[in-house]
N, C-alpha and C positions, 0 to 999 in steps of 0.2 A: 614485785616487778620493778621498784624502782630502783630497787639493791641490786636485780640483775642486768640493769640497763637495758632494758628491755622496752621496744618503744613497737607499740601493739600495730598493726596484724604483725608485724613483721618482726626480728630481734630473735633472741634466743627461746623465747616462749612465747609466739605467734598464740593473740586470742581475737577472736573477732573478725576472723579472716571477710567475711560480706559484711564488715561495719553494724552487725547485732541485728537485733530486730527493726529498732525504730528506724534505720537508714536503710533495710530492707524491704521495708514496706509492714510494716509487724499484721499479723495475719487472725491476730487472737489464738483462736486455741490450736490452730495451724501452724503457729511461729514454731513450734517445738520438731515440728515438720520442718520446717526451712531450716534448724540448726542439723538436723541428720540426714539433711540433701547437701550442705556445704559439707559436711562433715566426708562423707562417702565422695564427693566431688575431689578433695584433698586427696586423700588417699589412693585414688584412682589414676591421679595426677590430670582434671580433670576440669579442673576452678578454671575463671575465667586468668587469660595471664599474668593480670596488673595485682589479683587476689593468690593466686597459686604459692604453694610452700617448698620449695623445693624440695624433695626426699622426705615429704611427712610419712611417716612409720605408725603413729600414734595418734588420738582426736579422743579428745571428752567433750560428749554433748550433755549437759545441763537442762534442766529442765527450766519454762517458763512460770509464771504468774508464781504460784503458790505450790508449785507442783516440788518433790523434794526428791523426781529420779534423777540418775546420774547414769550415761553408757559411754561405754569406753569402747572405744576401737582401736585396731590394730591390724597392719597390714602384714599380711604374710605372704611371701616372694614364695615361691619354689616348693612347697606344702602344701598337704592339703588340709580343707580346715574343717 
C-alpha cells in the first residue's frame, strides 16, 4: 500500500472504509456482520458521505478474530445475477 501511495479509506485501494472494527464499535462475533453491511453499503453507493467510494465495483470482506473466510463482491450494473 505504501508502494501504491495509497493512503486508507481513500487512494487507489480504499481499505477500511468505516475506520475497521475497533472505531466501529467492534461487536465481537458480529464485527464480521458490520464488515458485509459496509461492504454492500459501497457497492450500493449507499455509505455514509464522508465514508462513500466513488464508483466502488468490487469489496473483499475478510474475516474477523481467527476466522480464515474471505468474500468478494462485485457490482453488476445492467445484468442479472
Amino acid at each position: 500500500m505504501v508502494r501504491l501511495r495509497s493512503e486508507p479509506p481513500a487512494g487507489n485501494f480504499p481499505v477500511n472504509t468505516n475506520g475497521g472494527l475497533l472505531s466501529a464499535g467492534h461487536t465481537g462475533v458480529g464485527g464480521g456482520m458490520a464488515l458485509l453491511v459496509e461492504g454492500v453499503r459501497q457497492l450500493l453507493g449507499r455509505a455514509e458521505p464522508e465514508r462513500q467510494i466513488d464508483g466502488a465495483r468490487r469489496g473483499i470482506i475478510g474475516g474477523s478474530y481467527m476466522a480464515a473466510q474471505v468474500l468478494l463482491l462485485e457490482r453488476m450494473d445492467g445484468g442479472t445475477a
